[in-house]
N, C-alpha and C positions, 0 to 999 in steps of 0.2 A: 731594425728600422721599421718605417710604418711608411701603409699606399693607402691614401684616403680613396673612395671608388665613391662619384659624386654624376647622380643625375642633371646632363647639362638644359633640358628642356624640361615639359609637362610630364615626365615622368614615364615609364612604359619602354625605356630607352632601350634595357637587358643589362642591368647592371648584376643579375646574378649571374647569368650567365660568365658575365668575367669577372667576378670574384669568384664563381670557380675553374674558370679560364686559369686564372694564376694560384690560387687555392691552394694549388700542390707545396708550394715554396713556403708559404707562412702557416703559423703552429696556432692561430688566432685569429678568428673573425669578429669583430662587437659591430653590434647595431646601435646606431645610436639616437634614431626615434623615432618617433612613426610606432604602429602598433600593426593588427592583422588586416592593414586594410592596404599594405603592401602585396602585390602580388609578383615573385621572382620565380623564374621558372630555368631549371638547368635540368640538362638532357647530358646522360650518359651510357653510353653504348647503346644507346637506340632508346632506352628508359627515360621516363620524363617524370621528371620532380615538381609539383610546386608547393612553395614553401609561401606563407603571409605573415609567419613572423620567427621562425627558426631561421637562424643564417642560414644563407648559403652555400656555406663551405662544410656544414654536417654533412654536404653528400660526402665530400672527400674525408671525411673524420676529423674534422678539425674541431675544436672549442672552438663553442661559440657562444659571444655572452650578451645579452640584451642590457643596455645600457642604464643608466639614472635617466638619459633623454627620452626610452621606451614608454608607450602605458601598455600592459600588458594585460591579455584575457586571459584568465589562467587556464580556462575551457580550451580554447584554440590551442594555446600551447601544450597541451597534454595531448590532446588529438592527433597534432602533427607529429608529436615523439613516436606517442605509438605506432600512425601510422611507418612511421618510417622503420620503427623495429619490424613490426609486421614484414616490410619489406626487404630485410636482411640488411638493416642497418644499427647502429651503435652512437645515436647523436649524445654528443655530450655538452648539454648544454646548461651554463651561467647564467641567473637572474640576481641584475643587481637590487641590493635592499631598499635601497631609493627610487627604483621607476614607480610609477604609480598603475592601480590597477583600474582596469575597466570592468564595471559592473552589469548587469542587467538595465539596470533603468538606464543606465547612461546610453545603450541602446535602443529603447525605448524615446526618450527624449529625441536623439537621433532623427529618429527618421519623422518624428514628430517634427518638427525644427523644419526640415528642409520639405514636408509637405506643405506647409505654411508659405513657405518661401516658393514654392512650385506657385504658387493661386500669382504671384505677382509678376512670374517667369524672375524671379531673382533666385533661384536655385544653383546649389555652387557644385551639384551633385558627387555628393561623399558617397561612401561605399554601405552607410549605414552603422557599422560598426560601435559606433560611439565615441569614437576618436576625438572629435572635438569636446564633445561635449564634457570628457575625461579632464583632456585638457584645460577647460575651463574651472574647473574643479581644485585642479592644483592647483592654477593660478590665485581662484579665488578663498586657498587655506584651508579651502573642505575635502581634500580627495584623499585618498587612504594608497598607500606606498606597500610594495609585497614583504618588507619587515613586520607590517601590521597585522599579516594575516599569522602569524606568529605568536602574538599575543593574544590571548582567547578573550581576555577581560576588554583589552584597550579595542579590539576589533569590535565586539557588540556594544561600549561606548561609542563607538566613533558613527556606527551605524544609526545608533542611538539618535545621533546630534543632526545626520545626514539627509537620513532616507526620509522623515516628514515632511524636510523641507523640499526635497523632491518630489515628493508625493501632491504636496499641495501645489506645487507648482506644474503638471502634469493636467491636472485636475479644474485648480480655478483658473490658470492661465490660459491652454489649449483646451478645457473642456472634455477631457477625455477620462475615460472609466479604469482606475488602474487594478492590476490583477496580483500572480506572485512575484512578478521585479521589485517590488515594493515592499515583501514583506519582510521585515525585519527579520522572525525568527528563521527564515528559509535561507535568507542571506547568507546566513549569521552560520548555518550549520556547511552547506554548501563550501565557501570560502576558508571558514577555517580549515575543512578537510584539505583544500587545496593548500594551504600550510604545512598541513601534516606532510602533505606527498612533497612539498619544496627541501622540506626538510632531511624529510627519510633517503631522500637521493643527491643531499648534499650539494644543493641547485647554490644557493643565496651566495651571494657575494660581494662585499665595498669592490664596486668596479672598477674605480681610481685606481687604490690599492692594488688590488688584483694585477691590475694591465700593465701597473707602475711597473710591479714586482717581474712582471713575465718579459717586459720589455728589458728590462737591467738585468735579466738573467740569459739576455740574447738570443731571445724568439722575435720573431717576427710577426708584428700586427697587422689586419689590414681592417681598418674599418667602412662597414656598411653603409650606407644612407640609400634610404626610399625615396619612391616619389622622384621629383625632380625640384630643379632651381626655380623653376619659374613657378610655382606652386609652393614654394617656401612662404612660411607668414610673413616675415620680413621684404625679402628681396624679391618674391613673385606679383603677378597680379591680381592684387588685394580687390573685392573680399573671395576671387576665386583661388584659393589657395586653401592648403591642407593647415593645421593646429601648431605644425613644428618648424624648426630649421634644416631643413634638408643639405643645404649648403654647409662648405670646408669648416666651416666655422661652430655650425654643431654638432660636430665629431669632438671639438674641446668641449662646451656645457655637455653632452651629453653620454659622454663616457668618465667625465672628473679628470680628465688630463690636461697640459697646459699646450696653449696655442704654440708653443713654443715646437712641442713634440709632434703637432699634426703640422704644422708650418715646413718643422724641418725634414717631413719624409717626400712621399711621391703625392701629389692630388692630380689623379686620373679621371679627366671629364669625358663620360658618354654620350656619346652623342650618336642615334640615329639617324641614317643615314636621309631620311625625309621628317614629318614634322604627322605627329596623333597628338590627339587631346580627350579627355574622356569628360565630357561635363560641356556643362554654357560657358560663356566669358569668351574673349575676342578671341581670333584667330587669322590673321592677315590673311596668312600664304594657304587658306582652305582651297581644297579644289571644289569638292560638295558640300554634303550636309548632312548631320544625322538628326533626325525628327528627335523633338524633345531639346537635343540638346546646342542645337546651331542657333544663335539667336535668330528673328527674322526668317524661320526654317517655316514659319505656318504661313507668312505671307508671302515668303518669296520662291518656297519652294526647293526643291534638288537644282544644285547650283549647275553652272551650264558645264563644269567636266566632271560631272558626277559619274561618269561612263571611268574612267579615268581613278576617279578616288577609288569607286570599288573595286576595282584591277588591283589595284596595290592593297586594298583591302582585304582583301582574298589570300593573294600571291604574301602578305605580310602576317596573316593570322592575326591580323589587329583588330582585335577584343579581347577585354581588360580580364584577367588572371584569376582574378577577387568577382569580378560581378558581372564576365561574359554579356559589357554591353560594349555594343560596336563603336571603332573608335573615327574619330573625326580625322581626316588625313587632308595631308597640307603638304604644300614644298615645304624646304629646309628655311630656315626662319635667321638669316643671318645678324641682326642685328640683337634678336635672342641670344645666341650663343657667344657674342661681344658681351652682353651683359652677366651673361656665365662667366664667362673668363676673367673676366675682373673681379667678380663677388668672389668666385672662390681658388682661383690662382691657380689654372690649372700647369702641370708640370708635362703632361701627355694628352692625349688621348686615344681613343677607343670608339671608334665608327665601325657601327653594325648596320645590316639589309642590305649592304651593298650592293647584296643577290637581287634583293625585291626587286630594283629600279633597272635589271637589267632586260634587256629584248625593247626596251623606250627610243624610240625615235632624238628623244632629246631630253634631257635634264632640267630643272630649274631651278635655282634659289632665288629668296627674299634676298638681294644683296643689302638693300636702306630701303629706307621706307620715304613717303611724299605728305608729310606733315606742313601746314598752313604756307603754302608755297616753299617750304624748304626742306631739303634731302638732310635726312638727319639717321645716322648709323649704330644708335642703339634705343633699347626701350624707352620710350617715357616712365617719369614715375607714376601715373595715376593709368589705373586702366578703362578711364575715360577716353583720354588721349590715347591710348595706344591702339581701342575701339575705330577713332579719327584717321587711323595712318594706313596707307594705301603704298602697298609695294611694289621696288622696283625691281625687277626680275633679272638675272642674270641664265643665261640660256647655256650647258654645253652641251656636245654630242653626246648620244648615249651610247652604249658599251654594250655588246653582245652579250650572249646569252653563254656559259661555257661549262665547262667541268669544273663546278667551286670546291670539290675536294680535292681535286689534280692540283689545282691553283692554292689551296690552305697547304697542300703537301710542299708544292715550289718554291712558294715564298713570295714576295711582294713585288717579286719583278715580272710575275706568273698575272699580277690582277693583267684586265685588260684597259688598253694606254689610255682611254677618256676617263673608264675610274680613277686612274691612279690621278690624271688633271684633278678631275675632280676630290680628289682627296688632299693634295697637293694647294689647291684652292683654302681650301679648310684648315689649313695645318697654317700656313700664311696666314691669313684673316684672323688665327684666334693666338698667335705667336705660341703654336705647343705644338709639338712634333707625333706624331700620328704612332702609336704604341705597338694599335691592333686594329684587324678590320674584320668584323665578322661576315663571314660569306654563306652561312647557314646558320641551323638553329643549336647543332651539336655542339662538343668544346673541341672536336678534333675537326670541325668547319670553321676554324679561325687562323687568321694570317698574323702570326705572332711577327711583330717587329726588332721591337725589344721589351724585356722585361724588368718592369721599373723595383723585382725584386731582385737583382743580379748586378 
């Protein structure tokens, strides 16, 4: 069978975390896109991993294969293999021949792109990586796929047709002075050696195929997704959103399987237990604000429970994986995670920081939001409107402070009785029954409910 693990908010939720929570039971991890601007971090026996574009489940030794929906750096992903051998590990990891790769300039344009975007405060802040700009590339029939780097001839053609027209575009458009991202011959030697090593370690693989084959031979898959829903291109709020489909649904385009196969397994939505956001673009249920990236943050200042946000700030370790900037922290955004549920149909879930929010006087969520005189219970489509909407709170008691490993060890009749409300809450409102609750950052700090591989 196959468990889709789908970010339900802005991302940063811990989706590695449980996909190596359950890791143990499946023979197969695929990522299916997004690139190294993913940051999942899993903690075992006190050891802490992070990974931004090796699955997850390499810590547990599982294949792991980066999808046709992946762009991938072949830089990064070489770094993190070693590093992990380095650290007495043995990842084995799949690149499908289809993802597309990310190059030099494409980082370059990058961060070019969103300085630009900074002067008018319309910055969507990306991690830099070049991830869009990747993606742009495939879209627009010019990006080069890691089958490419295989061919020595068809790769310094392709570079050939490419890199001028980025060059000149770097150059007359932003005015900027381009250096070695650009240069053809460097590329050209660079990239192919990265072939060589795909090669000689028997990486590549039709990932369709591949998963088709492992799945009918009765392994068990569970596929990856970064980032979050509301940051999906499609279903989040445009244009603050990431290049891909982070949603159930690009688990089918981006591993070559059919909806059929990801429809008919588990899709397990993340949800932490309060609301971050790493970037500009609205955010109702904010309590403060982080300079830079809270809109209104220069004129309005630290919002009035800014005292509050950084508690949880702290008490949550929230800042981003990839780029250690601080994250925006909010109540639970209910009418968000209605809009998760439906996009991508979740069959469980999985509520993490449960720990954070505890020693709080009281809890809150966004239950609906107060749009043009009327209470309305999910996202708008434009994130104009969603900018417009003013939430309604729902308050419960908060929940002491306790032994969260005594409590992971007990079992879910062990949380303390306002969380469990409050989870109970959750589990209601999104019609999917509460899987797992993370109560710390380990994997043996988690309150297994049930396992949707079992």
């Amino acid at each position: 069978m196959t468990v889709t693990i789908v970010g339900s908010q802005l991302g940063d939720e811990g989706k590695g975390g449980v996909v190596d929570l359950w890791g143990d039971a499946v023979d197969v991890v695929a990522r299916y896109q997004g690139g190294d601007n993913a940051g999942h971090t899993v903690v075992e026996d006190g050891t802490e991993y992070k990974l931004s574009l090796v699955p997850s489940g390499a810590v547990r030794g599982k294949v792991g294969v980066l999808g046709n929906g992946c762009v991938v750096n072949p830089a990064t992903l070489f770094e993190e293999i070693d590093d992990l051998r380095e650290r007495g590990l043995d990842p084995d990891v799949r690149v499908a021949k289809r993802a597309h790769v990310i190059l030099p300039y494409h980082r370059v344009l990058d961060g070019i792109e969103e300085e630009v975007k900074s002067e008018s405060d319309q910055e969507v802040g990306t991690t830099g990586r070049g991830i869009g700009p990747t993606y742009e590339d495939k879209m627009g029939r010019r990006g080069l796929r890691v089958a490419d780097l295989l061919d020595a001839e068809g790769l310094r053609e392709k570079l050939e047709y490419v890199v001028p027209q980025k060059q000149r575009f770097a150059e007359e458009v932003f005015g900027v002075e381009t250096g070695d991202e650009f240069d053809i011959g460097s590329l050209y030697e660079e990239y192919k050696t990265y072939g060589e090593r795909l090669a000689d370690e028997d990486m590549l693989v039709d990932a369709g195929n591949y998963l088709a084959d492992r799945i009918d031979g009765g392994d068990e898959v569970m596929f990856e997704g970064a980032q979050g829903t509301i940051i999906d291109i499609d279903h989040g709020n445009y244009p603050y959103v990431t290049s891909s489909n982070p949603t159930a649904g690009g688990a089918a385009t981006g591993t070559g399987l059919s909806p059929g196969v990801v429809g008919g397994g588990e899709i397990v939505g993340i949800v932490k237990a309060y609301l971050t956001r790493v970037g500009s673009g609205p955010m109702p249920t904010e309590l403060g604000g982080v300079e830079g990236d809270t809109p209104g943050y220069d004129e309005q200042g630290e919002g009035e429970n800014e005292e509050l946000a950084t508690y949880i700030r702290e008490e949550g370790g929230e800042y981003g994986t990839v780029t250690g900037r601080p994250r925006r922290v909010g109540w639970l955004d209910v009418p968000m995670l209605r809009h998760s549920a439906r996009a991508n149909g979740f069959t469980g879930l999985a509520v993490n920081h449960v720990d954070v929010l505890a020693g709080l006087d009281e809890v809150k969520v966004g239950h609906s939001y107060h749009l043009d005189g009327e209470e309305v219970f999910t996202m708008p489509a434009t994130t104009e409107r969603w900018s417009h909407c003013e939430p309604n709170f729902r308050t419960f008691e908060g929940w002491e402070d306790v032994d969260w490993q005594a409590v992971a060890d007990e079992g879910y009749d062990a949380i303390p009785e306002n969380a469990r409300a409050y989870l109970d809450y959750l589990a209601d409102e999104l019609d999917a029954d509460v899987y797992a609750v993370g109560v710390g950052p380990g994997r043996e700090e988690t309150v297994v409910v049930e396992n949707p591989l079992e």
